[in-house]
N, C-alpha and C positions, 0 to 999 in steps of 0.2 A: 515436420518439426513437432517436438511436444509440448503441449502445453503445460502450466504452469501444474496446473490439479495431477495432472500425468505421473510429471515429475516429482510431485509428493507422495503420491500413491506409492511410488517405484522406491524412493529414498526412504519410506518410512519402515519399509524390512530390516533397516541399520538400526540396532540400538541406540546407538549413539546417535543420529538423525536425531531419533525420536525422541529423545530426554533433550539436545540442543530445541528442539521443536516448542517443548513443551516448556523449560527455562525463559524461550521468548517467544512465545506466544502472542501476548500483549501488541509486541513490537508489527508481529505477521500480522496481527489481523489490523493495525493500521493501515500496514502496506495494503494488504487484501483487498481494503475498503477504499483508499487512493486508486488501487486499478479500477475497482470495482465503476464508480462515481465516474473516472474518466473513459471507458466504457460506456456505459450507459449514455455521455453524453455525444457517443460519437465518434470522439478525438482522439490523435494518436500523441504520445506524448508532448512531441513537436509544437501541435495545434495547442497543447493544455499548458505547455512551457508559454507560448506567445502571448497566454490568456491569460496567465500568471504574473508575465512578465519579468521569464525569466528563462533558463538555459533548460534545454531538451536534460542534459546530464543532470540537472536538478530534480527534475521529476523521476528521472530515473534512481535516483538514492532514494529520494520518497520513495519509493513501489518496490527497492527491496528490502527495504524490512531492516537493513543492517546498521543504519542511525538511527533513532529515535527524533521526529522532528519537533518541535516543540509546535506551540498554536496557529503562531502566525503562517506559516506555508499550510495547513489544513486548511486557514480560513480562506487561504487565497485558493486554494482547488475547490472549497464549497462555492465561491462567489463562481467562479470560470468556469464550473458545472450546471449554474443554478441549482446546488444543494443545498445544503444545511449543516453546520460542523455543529454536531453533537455529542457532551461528554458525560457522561454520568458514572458513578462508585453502583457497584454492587456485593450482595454480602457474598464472601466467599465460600 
């Protein structure tokens, strides 16, 4: 199976990949950082949906990237991680 980083390496020979990549970006590296965090602490979605308190298919739209979630479901993956949700602007 390959992994996610794989899969980008391989897709990102496509222009158009590339420019969609780069349009939402923002969005990936939420996602990124949702796997990232639940990783780290272990869990497979499953385990982080139950922590959440809520549906496996939930986590799974968090981690890909294709909705934009708004605070409350990051806060609840920082609490179920023992993380931290942190936002900050920076200059572009």
């Amino acid at each position: 199976m390959s992994t996610v980083e794989e899969l980008h390496k391989r897709w990102s020979r496509d222009a158009d990949y590339r420019e969609a990549y780069e349009r939402l970006g923002p969005e990936f590296a939420v996602a990124r950082a949702v796997v990232e965090a639940r990783r780290s602490a272990g869990f497979t979605q499953a385990e982080l949906a139950e922590r959440m308190k809520t549906t496996q298919s939930a986590v799974a739209r968090l981690e890909s990237g294709r909705v934009p979630p708004t605070t409350r479901p990051l806060e609840k993956v920082a609490r179920a991680t023992g993380t931290r949700l942190w936002i900050r602007f920076e200059s572009a």
